[in-house]
Every structure is written in structure tokens, then in C-alpha cells.
C-alpha positions in Angstrom: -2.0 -2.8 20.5 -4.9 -4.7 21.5 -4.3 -3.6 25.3 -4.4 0.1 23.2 -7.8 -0.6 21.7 -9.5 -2.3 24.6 -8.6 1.3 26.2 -10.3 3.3 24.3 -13.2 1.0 24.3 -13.8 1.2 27.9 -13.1 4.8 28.1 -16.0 5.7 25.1 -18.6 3.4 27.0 -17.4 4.8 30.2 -18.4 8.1 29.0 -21.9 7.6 27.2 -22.7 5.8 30.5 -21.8 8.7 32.3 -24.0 11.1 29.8 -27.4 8.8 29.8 -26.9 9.1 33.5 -26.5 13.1 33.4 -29.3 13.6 31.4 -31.8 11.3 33.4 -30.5 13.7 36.4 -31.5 16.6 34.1 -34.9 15.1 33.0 -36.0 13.8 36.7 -38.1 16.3 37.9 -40.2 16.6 34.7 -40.2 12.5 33.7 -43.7 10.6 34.4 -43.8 8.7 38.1 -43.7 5.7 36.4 -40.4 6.3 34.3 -38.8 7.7 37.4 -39.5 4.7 39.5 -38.2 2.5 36.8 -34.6 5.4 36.8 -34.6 5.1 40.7 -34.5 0.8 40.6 -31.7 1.4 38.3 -30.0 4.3 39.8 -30.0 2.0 43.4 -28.6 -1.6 41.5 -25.7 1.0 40.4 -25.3 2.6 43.6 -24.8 -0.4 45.6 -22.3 -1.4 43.2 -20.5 1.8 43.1 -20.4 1.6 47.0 -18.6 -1.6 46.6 -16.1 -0.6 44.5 -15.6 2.6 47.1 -15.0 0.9 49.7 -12.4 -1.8 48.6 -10.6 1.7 47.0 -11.0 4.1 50.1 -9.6 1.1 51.8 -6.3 0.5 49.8 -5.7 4.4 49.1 -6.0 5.5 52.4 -4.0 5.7 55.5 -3.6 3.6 57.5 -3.7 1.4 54.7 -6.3 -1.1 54.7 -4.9 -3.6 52.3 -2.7 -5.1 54.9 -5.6 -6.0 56.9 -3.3 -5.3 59.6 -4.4 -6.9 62.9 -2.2 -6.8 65.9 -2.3 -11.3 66.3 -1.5 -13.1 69.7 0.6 -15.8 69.0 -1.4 -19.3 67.3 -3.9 -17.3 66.2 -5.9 -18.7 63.8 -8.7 -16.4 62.8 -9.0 -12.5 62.7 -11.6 -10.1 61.8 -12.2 -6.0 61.8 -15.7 -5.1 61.0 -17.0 -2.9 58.4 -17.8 0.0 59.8 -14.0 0.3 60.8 -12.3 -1.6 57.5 -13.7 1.1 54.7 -16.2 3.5 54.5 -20.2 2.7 54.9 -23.7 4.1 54.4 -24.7 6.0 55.6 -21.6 7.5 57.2 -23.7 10.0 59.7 -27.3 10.6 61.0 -29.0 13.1 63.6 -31.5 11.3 66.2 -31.0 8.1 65.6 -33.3 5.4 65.5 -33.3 2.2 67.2 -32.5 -0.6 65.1 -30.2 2.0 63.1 -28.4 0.1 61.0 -24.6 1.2 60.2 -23.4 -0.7 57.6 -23.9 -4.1 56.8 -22.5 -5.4 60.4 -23.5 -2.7 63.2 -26.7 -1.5 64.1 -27.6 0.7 67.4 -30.3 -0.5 69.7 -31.6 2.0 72.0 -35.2 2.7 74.0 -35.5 6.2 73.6 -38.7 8.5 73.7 -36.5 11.2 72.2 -33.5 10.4 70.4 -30.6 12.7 71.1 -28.0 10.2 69.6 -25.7 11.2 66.5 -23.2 9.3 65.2 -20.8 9.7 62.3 -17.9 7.5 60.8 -14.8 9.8 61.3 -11.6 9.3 59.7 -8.4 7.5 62.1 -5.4 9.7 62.1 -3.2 8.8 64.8 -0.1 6.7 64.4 -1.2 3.4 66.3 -4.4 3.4 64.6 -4.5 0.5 62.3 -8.1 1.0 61.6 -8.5 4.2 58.6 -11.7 4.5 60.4 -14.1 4.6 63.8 -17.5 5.3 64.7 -18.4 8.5 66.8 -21.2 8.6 68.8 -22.2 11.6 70.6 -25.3 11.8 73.1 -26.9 14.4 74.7 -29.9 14.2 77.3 -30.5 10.7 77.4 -34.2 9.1 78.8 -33.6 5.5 77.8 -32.8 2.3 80.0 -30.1 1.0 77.3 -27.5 2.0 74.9 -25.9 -0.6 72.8 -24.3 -1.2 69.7 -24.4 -4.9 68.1 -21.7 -5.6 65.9 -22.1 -9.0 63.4 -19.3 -11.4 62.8 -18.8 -13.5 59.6 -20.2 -16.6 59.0 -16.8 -18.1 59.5 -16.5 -17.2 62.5 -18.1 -19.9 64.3 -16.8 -22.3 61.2 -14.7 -24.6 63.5 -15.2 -22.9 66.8 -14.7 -25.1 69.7 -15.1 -24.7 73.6 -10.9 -25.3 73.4 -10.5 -21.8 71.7 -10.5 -18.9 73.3 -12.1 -15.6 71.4 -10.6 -11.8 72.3 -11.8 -8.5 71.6 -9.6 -5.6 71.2 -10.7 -1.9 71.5 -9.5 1.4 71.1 -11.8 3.3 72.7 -11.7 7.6 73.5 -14.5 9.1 75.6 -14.8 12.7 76.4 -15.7 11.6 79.7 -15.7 8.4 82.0 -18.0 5.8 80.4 -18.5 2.3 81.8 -18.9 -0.2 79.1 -20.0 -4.0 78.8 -19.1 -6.2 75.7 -21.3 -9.0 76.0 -20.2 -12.3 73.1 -23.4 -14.1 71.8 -23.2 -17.2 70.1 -26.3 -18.9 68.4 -26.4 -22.7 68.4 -28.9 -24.5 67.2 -32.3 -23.2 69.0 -30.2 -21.7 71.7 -27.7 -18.3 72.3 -24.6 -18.8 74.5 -24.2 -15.0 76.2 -20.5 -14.3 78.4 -20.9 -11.0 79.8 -17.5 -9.1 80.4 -17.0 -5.2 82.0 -14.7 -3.0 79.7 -11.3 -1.5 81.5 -12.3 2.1 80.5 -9.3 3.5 82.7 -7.0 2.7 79.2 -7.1 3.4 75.7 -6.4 0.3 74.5 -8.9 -2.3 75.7 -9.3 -6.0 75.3 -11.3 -9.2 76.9 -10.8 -12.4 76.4 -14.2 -15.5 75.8 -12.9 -18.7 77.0 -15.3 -20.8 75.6 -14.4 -24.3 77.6 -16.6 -22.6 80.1 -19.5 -22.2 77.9 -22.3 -25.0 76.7 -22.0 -23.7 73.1 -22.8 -27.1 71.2 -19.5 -27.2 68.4 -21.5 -29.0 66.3 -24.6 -26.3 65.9 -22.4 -23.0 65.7 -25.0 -20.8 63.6 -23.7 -17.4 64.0 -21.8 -14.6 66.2 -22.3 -11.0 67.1 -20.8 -8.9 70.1 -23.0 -6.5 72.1 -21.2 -3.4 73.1 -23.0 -1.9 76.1 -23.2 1.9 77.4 -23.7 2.8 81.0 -25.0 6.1 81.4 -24.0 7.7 78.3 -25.8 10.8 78.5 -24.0 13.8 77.8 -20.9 12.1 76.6 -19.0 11.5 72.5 -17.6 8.2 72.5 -15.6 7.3 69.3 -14.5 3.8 68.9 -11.2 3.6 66.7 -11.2 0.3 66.3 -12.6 -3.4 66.8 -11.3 -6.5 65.9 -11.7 -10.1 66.6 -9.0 -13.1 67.0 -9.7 -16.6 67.7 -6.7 -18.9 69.0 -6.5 -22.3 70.8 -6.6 -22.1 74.4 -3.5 -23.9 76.6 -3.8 -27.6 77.2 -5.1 -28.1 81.4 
């Protein structure tokens, strides 16, 4: 009964919400600046909230089903990640002419040195049956008069919580390109005042791509790990769509020498 009454309660205050907000959509144009400033600071605290909330549900009612956080894991792996922009959906999910320093979500943003952007891209829905990811980014280009292309992709705090030079760090890829496109995925690691970099070239002659960060070959300092990001790098991407299905990122100990 209570259950019952609780209900009802939640369905009458879900439904005045819903009519103060339908009549400050109805009195917008007409309201004084400083009355619609103060319905636009509130309109954004519930947007941000409402994005939250649709991208945890897109994520567990969609397929490939999201809730499984399914990540294909190497044996001993002890840490795994899939971005964002690939997880759920994000704003905002397409622009025209993009901007350097475009940010795409919370985690990827698109760096480019364009005079004249002819870069698109759009968040497109993963049908196929080996995607694990319900989403990937699209990215079509047309003339392009720039020296660079790349798209920088942030990883959680954690992942440099415990990272040592005796793990190892791969990235795996599914990558389609209308047309050959050489790629670089370059793994930057901040530490203290300094940034590890590891440079590695992208097999584009596959589908499925992955490279592997061994970082006993690094001078990352374990005990100053600040934070991670991976810098995906286009070579000549004029005139190409490139749609990256997926992205993750799995940390595992590396063999004993």
C-alpha cells in the first residue's frame, strides 16, 4: 500500500513538473531578459541531469547492450576501459565544420589546424554482430588545408592509479575507412612536470586493430602518474569518412624477463 501511494506521489509531481516546464516554453519569447536568463540557468542544471540519466538508459536498453560493459580482456588483465563517446550517447551527437578544440563529450575532443573546416562528424549507432560498442564516431572530411588531424581521447583517473613500467597498456580498434587512411595512436602519460609520449603506426590493412605500450621501456616516474589520454592521428585524411566503432583500453602485467 505504501509502495501504492508513493506511486501516485511521484507520478502527480512528475506531471506538474512537466506543466511549469511547458508553460515557461510557452511564455519564453514574451518573458523579460532577465526572467529568461534566470529559466535558461535552470533549464541547463536540468538538462545536464536529464543527459545523465539518458545515457546510463540508452546504454542498458540498447543493442549491443552496454550494461555488460563487455570488453574483449587478454588474459591477467587488470583494468579496462571504453570511452564515452562509444559507451552511451553524448552532446552534442553531430556538428558541420568543426572547430578545433571540438569537444565530443566529456572525454574526446578534435584538434585540427584548419583555415577552412570541412570536417563533420556524427555519433552513429553500431549494428553489426561483433560490435560490442552500441556506438562509434564518424568523421567525414572533405578538402582538407591543414597540417594535422587528430582526435584526443581522455582516460580515467584510475587509469594511471597503480600503473607501473611492469604493465603493459593495449589499445584495441575497430576502425572502417571509405578509403586507405594511415593512422598513428600516440599514449601520453603526464607525470609530475613531465609527459611520457610512445608513438605507434596503426595496421589499417585490418578491421580489427590493436597496439600494445610496454611501459618498462618508458621513464614514466610510478610514483607521479597524473593522468592519461591517447592521441589518435590522421594522415592525409582529405576526402575520406572514417568511423571508429570502437575503442577500448586494458592494462595487464607484462611477463617476468
Amino acid at each position: 500500500m505504501l509502495d501504492r501511494v508513493r506511486a501516485i506521489l511521484d507520478d502527480f509531481r512528475y506531471r506538474r513538473q512537466l506543466r511549469q516546464w511547458t508553460g515557461g516554453s510557452d511564455k519564453a519569447r514574451e518573458m523579460p531578459l532577465s526572467e529568461l536568463r534566470e529559466l535558461r540557468r535552470r533549464a541547463n542544471q536540468v538538462r545536464r541531469r536529464i543527459d545523465a540519466i539518458n545515457h546510463v538508459a540508452v546504454s542498458r536498453l540498447t543493442l549491443p547492450v552496454i550494461g555488460s560493459n563487455a570488453i574483449r580482456k587478454p588474459p591477467r588483465t587488470e583494468w579496462a576501459h571504453r570511452p564515452q563517446a562509444w559507451a552511451g550517447p553524448v552532446y552534442p551527437s553531430g556538428i558541420a565544420a568543426v572547430d578545433t578544440k571540438q569537444k565530443i563529450g566529456s572525454e574526446v575532443t578534435i584538434f585540427h589546424d584548419c583555415t577552412e573546416s570541412e570536417l563533420s562528424f556524427r555519433q552513429v549507432r553500431n549494428t553489426n554482430e561483433d560490435d560490442f560498442a552500441p556506438f562509434g564516431l564518424r568523421m567525414d572530411v572533405f578538402n582538407f588545408d591543414g597540417s594535422f588531424l587528430s582526435l584526443a581521447i581522455e582516460m580515467p583517473k584510475n587509469a594511471v592509479e597503480g600503473l607501473k613500467r611492469t604493465h603493459i597498456l593495449r589499445l584495441d580498434m575497430i576502425v572502417d575507412s571509405e578509403r586507405p587512411q594511415e593512422m598513428f595512436a600516440r599514449l601520453n602519460i603526464r607525470h609530475g612536470p613531465n609527459t611520457e609520449q610512445v608513438v605507434r603506426e596503426l595496421d589499417m590493412a585490418q578491421r580489427n586493430i590493436w597496439v600494445e605500450f610496454d611501459m618498462y621501456y618508458t621513464q614514466f616516474d610510478e610514483a607521479r602518474g597524473d593522468s592519461m589520454w591517447i592521441d589518435l592521428i590522421f594522415e592525409g585524411p582529405s576526402m575520406n569518412q572514417v568511423t571508429i566503432r570502437d575503442v577500448t583500453m586494458i592494462r595487464r602485467p607484462r611477463a617476468s624477463i
